[in-house]
C-alpha positions in Angstrom: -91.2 -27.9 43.9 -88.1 -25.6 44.2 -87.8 -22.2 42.7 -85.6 -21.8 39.9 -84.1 -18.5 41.0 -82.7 -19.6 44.6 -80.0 -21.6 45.7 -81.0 -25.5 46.1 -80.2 -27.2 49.6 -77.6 -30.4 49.0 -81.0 -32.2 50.3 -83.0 -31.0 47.0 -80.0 -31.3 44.9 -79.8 -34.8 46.5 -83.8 -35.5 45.6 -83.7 -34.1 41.6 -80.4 -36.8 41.0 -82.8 -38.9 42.5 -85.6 -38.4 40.3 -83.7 -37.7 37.0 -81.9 -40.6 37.0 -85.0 -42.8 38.2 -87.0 -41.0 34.8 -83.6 -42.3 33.1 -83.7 -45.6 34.5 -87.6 -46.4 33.7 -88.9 -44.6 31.2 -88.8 -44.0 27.8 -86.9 -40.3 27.8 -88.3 -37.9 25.2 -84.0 -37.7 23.6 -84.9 -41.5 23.0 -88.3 -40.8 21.3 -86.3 -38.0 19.2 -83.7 -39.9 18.1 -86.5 -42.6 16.6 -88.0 -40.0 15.1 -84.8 -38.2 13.3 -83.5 -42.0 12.5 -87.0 -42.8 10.6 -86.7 -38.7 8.8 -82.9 -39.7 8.0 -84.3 -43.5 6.5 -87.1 -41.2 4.5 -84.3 -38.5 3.2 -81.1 -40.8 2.5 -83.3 -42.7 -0.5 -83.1 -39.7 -2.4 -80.8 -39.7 -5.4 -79.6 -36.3 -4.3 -78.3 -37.1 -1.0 -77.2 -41.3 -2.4 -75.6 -39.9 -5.0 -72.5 -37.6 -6.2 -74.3 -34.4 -6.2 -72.4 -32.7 -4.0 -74.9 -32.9 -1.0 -72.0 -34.5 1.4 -71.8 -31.5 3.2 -75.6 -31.6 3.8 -75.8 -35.4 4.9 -72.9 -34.7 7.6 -74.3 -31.3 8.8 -77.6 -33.1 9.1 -76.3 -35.7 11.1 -74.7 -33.6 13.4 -77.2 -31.6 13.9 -79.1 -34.8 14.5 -76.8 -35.6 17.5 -76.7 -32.0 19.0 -80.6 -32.4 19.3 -80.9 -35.5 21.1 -78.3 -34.2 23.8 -80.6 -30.5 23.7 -83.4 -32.9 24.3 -81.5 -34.8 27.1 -80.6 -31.9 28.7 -83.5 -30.0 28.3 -85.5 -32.7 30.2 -82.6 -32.5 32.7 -83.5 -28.8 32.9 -87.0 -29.3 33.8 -86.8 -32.1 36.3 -84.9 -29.3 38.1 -88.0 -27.1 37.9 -86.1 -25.0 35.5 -88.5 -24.3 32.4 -87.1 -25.6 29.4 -89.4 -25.9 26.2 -86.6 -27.3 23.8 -87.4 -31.3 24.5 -91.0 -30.5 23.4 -90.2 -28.1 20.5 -87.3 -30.8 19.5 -90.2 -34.0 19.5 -92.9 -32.1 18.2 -91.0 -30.8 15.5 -89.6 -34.0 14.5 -92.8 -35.5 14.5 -94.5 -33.1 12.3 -91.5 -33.0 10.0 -91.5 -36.6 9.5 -95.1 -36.9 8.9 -95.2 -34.1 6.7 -92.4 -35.8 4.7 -94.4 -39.2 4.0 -97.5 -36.9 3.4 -95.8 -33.9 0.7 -93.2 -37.0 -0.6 -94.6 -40.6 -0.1 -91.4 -41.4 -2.7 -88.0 -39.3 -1.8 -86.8 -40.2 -5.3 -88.7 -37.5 -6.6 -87.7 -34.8 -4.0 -86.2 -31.5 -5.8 -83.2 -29.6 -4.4 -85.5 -26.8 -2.7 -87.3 -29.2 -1.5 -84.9 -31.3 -0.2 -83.1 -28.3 1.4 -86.4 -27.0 2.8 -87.4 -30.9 4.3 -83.5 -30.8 5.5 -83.6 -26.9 7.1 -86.9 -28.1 9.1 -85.0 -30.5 11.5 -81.4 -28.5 11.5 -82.4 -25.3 12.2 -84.4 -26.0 15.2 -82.4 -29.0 16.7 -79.1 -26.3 16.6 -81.3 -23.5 18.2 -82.8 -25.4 20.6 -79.0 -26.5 21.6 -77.6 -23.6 21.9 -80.1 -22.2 24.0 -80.4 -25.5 26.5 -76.8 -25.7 26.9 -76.5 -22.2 27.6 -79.5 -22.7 30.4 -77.6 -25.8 31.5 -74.5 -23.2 31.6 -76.1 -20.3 33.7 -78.3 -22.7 36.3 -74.8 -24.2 36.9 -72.7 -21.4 37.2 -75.4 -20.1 39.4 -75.1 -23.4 41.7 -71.5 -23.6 41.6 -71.4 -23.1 45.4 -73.7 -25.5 46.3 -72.5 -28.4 44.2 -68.8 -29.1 46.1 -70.7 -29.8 49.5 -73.1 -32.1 47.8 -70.3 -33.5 46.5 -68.8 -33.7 50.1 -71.3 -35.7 51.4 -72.3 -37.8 48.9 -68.5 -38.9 49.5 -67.4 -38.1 45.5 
């Protein structure tokens, strides 16, 4: 396994594409196990009147949502991170966070009708917060681990003829 903290050869760069997009390819990625989790927390919180109706928790449904979508690309890329041998904890925070979440949604509010503001914000801060931290941080990993490999990447590039 290569060392996070020295340059890769275009032969080991060569060998992780390999392996990242065979996980891709045949198995069921942990962004795709997230996203069927935050889909099933998003079915749970949309039935409440709060978020259905004219409330003025818009704002909330939309940030929600994108904060939704910025988690399942820090999920992607966090896995991305690791099949580089670059620890990277966000996919599993992201999954096991989601999971938890949801359950303890159907557990504390088996009927969303009834959920109260606080709670609702609460229930809502539970996915956002962590799905935007964990984000920030992965890309900024992704970020540093490819500035760092800047000078390697144009002669893989080179000879895998792109």
């Amino acid at each position: 396994m290569p060392q996070p903290n020295r340059a890769r050869t275009p032969e080991e760069v060569r060998e992780l594409n390999r392996r990242v997009w065979d996980q891709v390819l045949n198995l069921v990625h942990p962004a795709a196990i997230y996203v069927c989790l935050q889909i099933a927390v998003s079915c749970h919180l949309w039935q409440s009147p709060l978020l259905s109706g004219a409330r003025g928790y818009g704002l909330l449904y939309y940030g929600m949502f994108l904060a939704q979508y910025l988690g399942a690309w820090g999920t992607f890329y966090s896995t991305l991170l690791r099949d580089a041998g670059i620890r990277s904890y966000a996919a599993l925070v992201l999954v096991a966070g989601s999971a938890l979440g949801l359950a303890g949604q159907f557990w504390l509010f088996p009927n969303p009708r009834l959920l109260t503001q606080g709670w609702l914000l609460g229930l809502s801060a539970w996915h956002v917060v962590p799905a935007l931290l964990c984000w920030a941080w992965t890309f900024l990993v992704w970020r540093r681990t490819k500035n760092r490999l800047a000078h390697v990447l144009p002669e893989v590039r080179r000879m895998e003829g792109r």
